[in-house]
C-alpha positions as MATLAB code, in Angstrom:
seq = 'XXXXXXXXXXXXXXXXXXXXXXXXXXXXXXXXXXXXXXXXXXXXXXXXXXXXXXXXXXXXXXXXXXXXXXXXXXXXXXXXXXXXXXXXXXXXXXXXXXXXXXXXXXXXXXXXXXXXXXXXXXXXXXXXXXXXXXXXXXXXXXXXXXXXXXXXXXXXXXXXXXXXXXXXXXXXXXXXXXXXXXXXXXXXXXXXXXXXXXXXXXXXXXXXXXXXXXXXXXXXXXXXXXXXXXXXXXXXXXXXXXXXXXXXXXXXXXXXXXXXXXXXXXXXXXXXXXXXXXXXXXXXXXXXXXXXXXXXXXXXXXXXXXXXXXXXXXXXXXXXXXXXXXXXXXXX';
ca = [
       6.028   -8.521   29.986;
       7.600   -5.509   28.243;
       4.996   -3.063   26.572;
       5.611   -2.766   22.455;
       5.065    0.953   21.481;
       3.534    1.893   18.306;
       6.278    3.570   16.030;
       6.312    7.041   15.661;
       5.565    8.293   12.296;
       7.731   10.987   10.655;
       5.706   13.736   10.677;
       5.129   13.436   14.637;
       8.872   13.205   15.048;
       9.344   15.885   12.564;
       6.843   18.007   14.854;
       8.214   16.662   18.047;
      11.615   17.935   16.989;
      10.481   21.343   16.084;
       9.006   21.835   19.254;
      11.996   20.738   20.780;
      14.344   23.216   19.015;
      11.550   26.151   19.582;
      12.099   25.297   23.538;
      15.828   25.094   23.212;
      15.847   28.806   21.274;
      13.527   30.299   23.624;
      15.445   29.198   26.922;
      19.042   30.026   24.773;
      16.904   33.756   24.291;
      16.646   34.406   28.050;
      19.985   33.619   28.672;
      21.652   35.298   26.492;
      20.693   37.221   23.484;
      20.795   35.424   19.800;
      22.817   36.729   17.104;
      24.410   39.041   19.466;
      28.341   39.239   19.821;
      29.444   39.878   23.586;
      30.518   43.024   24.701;
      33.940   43.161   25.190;
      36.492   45.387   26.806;
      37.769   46.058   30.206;
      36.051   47.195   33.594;
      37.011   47.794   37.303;
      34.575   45.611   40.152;
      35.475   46.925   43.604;
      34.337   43.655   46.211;
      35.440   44.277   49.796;
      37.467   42.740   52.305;
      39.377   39.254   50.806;
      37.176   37.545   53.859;
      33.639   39.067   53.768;
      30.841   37.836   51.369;
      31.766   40.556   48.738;
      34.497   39.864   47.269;
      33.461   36.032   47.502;
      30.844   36.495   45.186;
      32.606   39.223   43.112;
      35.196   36.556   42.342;
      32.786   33.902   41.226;
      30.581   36.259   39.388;
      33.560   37.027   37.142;
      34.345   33.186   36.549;
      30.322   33.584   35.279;
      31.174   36.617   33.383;
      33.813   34.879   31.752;
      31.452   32.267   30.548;
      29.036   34.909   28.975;
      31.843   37.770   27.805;
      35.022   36.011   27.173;
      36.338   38.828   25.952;
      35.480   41.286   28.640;
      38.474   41.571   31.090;
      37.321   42.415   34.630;
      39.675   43.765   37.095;
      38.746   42.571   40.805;
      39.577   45.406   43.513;
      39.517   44.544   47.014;
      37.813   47.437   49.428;
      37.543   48.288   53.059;
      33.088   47.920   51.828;
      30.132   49.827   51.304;
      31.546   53.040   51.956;
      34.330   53.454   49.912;
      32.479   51.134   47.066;
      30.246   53.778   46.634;
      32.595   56.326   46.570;
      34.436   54.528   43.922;
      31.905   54.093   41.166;
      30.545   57.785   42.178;
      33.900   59.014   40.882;
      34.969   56.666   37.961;
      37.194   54.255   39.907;
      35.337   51.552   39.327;
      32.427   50.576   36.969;
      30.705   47.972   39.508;
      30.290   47.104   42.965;
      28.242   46.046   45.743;
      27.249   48.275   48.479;
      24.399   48.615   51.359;
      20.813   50.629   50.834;
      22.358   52.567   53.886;
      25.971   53.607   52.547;
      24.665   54.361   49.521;
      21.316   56.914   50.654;
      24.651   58.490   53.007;
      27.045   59.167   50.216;
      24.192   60.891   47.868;
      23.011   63.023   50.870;
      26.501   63.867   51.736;
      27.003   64.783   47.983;
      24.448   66.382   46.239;
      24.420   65.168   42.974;
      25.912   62.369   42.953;
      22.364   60.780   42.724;
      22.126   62.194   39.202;
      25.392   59.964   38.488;
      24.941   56.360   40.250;
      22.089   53.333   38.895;
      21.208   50.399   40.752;
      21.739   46.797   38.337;
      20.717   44.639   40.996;
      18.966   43.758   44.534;
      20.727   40.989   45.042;
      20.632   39.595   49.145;
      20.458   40.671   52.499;
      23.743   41.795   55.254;
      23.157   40.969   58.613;
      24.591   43.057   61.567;
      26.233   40.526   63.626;
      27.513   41.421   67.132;
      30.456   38.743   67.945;
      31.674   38.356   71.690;
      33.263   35.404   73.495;
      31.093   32.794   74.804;
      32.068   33.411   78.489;
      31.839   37.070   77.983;
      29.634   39.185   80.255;
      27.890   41.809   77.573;
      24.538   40.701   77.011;
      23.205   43.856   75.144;
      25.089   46.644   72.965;
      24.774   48.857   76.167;
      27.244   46.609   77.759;
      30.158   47.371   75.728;
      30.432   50.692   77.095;
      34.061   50.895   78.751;
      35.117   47.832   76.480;
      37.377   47.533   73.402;
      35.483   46.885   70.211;
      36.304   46.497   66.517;
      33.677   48.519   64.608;
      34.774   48.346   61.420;
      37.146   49.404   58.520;
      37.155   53.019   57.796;
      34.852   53.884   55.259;
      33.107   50.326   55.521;
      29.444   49.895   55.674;
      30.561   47.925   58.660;
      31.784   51.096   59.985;
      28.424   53.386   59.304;
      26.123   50.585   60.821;
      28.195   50.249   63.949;
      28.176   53.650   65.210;
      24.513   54.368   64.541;
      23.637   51.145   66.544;
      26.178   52.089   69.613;
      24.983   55.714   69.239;
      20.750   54.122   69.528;
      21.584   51.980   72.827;
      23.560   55.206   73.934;
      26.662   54.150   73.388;
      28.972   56.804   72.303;
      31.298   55.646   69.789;
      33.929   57.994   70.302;
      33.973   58.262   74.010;
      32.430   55.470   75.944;
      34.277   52.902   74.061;
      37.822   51.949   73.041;
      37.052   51.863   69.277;
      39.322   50.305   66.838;
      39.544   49.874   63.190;
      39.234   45.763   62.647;
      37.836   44.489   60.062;
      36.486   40.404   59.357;
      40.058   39.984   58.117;
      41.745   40.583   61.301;
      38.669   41.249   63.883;
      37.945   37.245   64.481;
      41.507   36.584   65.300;
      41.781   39.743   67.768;
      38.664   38.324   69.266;
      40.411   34.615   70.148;
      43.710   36.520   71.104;
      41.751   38.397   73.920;
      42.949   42.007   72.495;
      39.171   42.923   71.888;
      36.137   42.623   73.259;
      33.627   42.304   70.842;
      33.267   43.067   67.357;
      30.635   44.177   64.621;
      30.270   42.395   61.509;
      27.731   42.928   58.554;
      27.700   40.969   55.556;
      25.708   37.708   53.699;
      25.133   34.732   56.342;
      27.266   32.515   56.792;
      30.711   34.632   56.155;
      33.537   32.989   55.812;
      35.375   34.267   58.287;
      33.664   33.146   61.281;
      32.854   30.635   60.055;
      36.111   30.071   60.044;
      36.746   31.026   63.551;
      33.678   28.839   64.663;
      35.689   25.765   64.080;
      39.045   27.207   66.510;
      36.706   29.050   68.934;
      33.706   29.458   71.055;
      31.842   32.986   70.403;
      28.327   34.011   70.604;
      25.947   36.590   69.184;
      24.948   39.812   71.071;
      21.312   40.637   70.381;
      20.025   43.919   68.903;
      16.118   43.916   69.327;
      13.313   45.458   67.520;
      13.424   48.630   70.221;
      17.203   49.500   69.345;
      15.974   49.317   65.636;
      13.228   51.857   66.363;
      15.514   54.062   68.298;
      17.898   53.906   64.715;
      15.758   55.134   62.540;
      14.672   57.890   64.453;
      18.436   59.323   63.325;
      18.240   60.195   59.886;
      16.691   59.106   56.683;
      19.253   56.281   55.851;
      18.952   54.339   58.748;
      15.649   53.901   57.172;
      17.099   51.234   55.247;
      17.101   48.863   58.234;
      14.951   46.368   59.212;
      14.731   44.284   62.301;
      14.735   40.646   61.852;
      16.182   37.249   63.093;
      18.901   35.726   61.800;
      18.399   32.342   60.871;
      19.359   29.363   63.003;
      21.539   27.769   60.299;
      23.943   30.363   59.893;
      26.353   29.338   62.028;
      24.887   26.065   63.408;
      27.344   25.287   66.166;
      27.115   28.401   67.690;
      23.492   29.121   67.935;
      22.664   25.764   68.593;
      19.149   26.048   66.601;
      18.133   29.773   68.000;
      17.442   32.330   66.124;
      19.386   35.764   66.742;
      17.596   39.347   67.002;
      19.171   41.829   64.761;
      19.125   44.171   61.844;
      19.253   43.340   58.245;
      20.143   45.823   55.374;
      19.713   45.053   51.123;
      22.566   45.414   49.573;
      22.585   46.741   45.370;
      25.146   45.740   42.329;
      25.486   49.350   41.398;
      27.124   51.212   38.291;
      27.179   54.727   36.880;
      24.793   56.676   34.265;
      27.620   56.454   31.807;
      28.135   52.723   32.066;
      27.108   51.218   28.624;
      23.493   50.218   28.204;
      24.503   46.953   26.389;
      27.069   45.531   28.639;
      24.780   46.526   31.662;
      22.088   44.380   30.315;
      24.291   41.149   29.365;
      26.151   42.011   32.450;
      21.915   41.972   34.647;
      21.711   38.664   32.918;
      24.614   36.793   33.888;
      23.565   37.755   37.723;
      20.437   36.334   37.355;
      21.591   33.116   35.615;
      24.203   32.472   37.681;
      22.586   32.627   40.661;
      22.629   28.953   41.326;
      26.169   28.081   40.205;
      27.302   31.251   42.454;
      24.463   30.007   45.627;
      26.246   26.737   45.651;
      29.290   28.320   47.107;
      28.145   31.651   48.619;
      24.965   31.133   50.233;
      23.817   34.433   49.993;
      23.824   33.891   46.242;
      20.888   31.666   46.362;
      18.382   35.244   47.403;
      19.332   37.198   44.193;
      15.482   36.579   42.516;
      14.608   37.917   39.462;
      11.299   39.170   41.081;
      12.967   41.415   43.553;
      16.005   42.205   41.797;
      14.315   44.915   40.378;
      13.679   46.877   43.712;
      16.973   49.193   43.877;
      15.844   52.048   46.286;
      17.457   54.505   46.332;
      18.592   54.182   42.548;
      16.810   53.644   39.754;
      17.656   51.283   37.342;
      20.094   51.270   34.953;
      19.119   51.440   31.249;
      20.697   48.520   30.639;
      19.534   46.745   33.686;
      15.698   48.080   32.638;
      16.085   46.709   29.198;
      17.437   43.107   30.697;
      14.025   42.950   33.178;
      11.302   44.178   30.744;
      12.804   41.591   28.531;
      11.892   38.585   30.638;
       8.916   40.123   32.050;
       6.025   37.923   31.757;
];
């Protein structure tokens, strides 16, 4: 028997649909700022490689951005990574990027100064070091690739920084015991099936696209880099503080770990910008990271670790103004 309701009188509903529009203006307030215009103009986002997790999520953050600031025109660059990311917003070539905790503690002790120049925005997720041979291949640890050809990375990639200190820890030198050559996750997965290198190093989000890519065409495994190597690293200098040892997880790249876990090193990676960057646009810009996280997540996994509660944690840079402004204002 259906259930008869008693009728609403119009002062509840009048109540009711106060309420409702004092919810609605308070979530419309966190996300973006009422009776604000949005800033406009033009800036410069340097991502990284077209295959690594960078410039994957540097693409679909500006679909978000153009959601927010439709009037803010953001120019997409495509970099070799951390290195040269840096490098780029220390000296005006871009406004934005993303680049490790590691690269970025390196360029500022390599040029004094420079740390009076460059603000963290973001924490946003995690890079994995991932150590790719074939599956029939006879290394078993990074000592093994001594007297072997292996891709380390693209000059002046984070890729690049990681790999040496991690050969240089399982005494391994980089520039004598091993044929080292400059592949990146573009190229470095296809060299690897062709049989022209060895092995190759890889850091970025889990999974990247482009072995993930190479997972369906060929069969590879991980090389494992255990806690002890990890020690050994940050006995080198301060940066390599920055590094943590950890697993990565079993559903990375399902087919080829076949539900193990891998022993390696993870580093954060920070959205970065400049002192001079405007306050304003850095805090609209802090918001449309942390709102988008989900859209972003549902195509670059990584995405879905960018949390509002960790965000904050830039080290080494301090926030941002703007940034600052965007996280007291949603602070509980």
């Amino acid at each position: 028997m259906s259930k008869v309701f008693p009728p609403i009188g119009r002062r509840r509903a009048l109540q009711g649909a106060g309420a409702a529009v004092v919810v609605l203006g308070l979530l419309l307030w966190w996300l973006l700022p009422l009776g604000e215009d949005p800033p406009s103009g033009r800036i410069t986002f340097s991502t990284g490689t077209t295959s690594g997790v960078y410039y994957e999520y540097g693409s679909r953050l500006r679909t978000a951005l153009a959601e927010d600031m439709p009037d803010l025109d953001v120019n997409l660059t495509a970099s070799n990574g951390s290195q040269e990311n840096v490098a780029r917003v220390a000296t005006g070539q871009a406004d934005y990027t993303i680049a490790a905790a590691d690269a970025v503690e390196t360029y500022e002790r390599e040029h004094p100064g420079a740390s009076a120049r460059l603000r963290g925005v973001a924490r946003l997720y995690d890079d994995y070091v991932q150590l790719v041979v074939p599956r029939d291949s006879d290394v078993r640890s990074v000592a093994d690739l001594e007297g072997r050809t292996v891709a380390t990375g693209l000059p002046r990639s984070g890729v690049r920084l990681i790999a040496e200190r991690v050969l240089k820890a399982a005494g391994v030198d980089p520039g004598k015991d091993i044929t080292a050559v400059s592949e990146g996750i573009d190229t470095g997965p296809e060299r690897l099936k062709q049989g022209k290198i060895d092995a190759f190093f890889w850091s970025g989000g889990v999974p990247t696209a482009g072995l993930e890519k190479l997972a369906d065409r060929f069969t590879f495994r991980f090389v494992p880099i255990d806690a002890a190597l990890v020690a050994k690293m940050h006995q080198q200098d301060d940066a390599t503080g920055y590094y943590r040892a950890t697993n990565m997880p079993e559903s990375a790249y399902p087919t080829i770990q076949n539900g193990s876990t891998v022993p390696t090193i993870a580093v954060s990676n920070l959205l970065m910008t400049r002192t001079d960057v405007d306050p304003r646009l850095t805090e609209w810009l802090t918001r449309t990271v942390i709102k988008s996280r989900d859209g972003i997540g549902r195509h670059v996994h990584s995405a879905q670790l960018v949390d509002l509660r960790t965000a904050i944690y830039t080290d080494p840079l301090p926030l941002h103004e703007g940034a600052r402004r965007y996280y007291r204002s949603v602070k509980p």
